[in-house]
Structures are given as structure tokens and as C-alpha cells.
C-alpha positions in Angstrom: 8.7 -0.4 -0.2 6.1 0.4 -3.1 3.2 -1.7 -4.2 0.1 -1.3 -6.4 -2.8 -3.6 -6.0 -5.0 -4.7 -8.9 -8.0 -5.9 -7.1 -10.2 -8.7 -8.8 -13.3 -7.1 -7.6 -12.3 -3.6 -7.6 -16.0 -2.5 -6.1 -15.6 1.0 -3.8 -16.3 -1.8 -0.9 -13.8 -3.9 -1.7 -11.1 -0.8 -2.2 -12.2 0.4 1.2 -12.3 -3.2 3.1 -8.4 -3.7 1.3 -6.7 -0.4 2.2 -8.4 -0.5 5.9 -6.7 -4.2 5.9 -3.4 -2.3 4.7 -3.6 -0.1 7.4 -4.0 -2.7 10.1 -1.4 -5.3 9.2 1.3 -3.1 7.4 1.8 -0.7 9.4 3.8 0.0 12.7 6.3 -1.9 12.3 9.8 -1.4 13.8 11.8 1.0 11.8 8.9 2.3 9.6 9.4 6.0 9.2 6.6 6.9 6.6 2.9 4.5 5.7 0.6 5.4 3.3 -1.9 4.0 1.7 -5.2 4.2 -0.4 -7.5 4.3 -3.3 -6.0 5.2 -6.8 -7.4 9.1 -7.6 -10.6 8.7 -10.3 -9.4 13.2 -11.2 -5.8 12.3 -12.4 -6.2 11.3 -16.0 -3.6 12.5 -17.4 -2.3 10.5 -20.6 1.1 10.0 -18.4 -0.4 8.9 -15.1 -0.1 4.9 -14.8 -4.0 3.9 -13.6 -3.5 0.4 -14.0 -4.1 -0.3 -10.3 -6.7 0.0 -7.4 -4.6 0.4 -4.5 -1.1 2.4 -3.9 1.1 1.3 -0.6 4.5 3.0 0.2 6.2 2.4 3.7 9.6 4.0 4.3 12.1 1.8 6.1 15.0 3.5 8.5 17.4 0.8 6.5 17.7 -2.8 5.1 17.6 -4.2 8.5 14.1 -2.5 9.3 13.1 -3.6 5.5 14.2 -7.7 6.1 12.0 -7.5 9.4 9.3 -6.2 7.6 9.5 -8.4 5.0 10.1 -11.5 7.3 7.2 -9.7 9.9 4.2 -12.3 10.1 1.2 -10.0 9.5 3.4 -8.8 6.2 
């Protein structure tokens, strides 16, 4: 599961305050076998990287069954 955040205020405060909210509520869950989370990197520049976005979250599932709870989880 892979999402990138665009934040409407996208202050250092505001990353931080989001991806410490990430790590709170979306993570843990049953079946999770890999979190991560955090702040896009301001030293990758490169023409090819993507930097349309504030925040990065990947969590690894075990399988589909793991993935429907999370997705069905209430603090998802």
C-alpha cells in the first residue's frame, strides 16, 4: 500500500505533525509486515525523481486479507 501526500500547508511543522500522525494511526496493524513513513528528501533532485509530494507512506501487507482489514481498520 503506497501513498504520497500533498499537504496544503506543507510548513516543516505541518510535515512533522502529519507523518508523526502516520505513524500513530497506520501502523500496527494485523498482518503489516513493513511501515514507513516520512518527509519527501529536499538532496534528491534529480530531473527523474517525482517531488510532487510532501509525504511518502508504504505499509507491506502479509496478503489481501491483511490489506481489506487495513483498509476497512477504523483509525485507517
Amino acid at each position: 500500500h503506497n501513498v504520497f501526500f500533498s499537504l496544503k500547508d506543507n510548513s516543516a511543522g505541518e510535515v512533522k505533525t502529519f507523518v508523526a500522525s502516520c505513524k500513530k494511526y497506520l501502523t500496527k496493524h494485523p498482518g503489516e509486515v513493513y511501515f514507513a513513513c516520512g518527509p519527501l528528501c529536499e538532496s534528491l533532485t534529480r530531473d527523474v525523481n517525482d517531488r510532487d509530494w510532501d509525504v511518502g507512506l508504504t505499509i507491506g501487507l502479509a496478503d489481501l486479507a491483511a490489506h481489506d482489514h487495513y483498509q476497512d481498520s477504523p483509525s485507517h
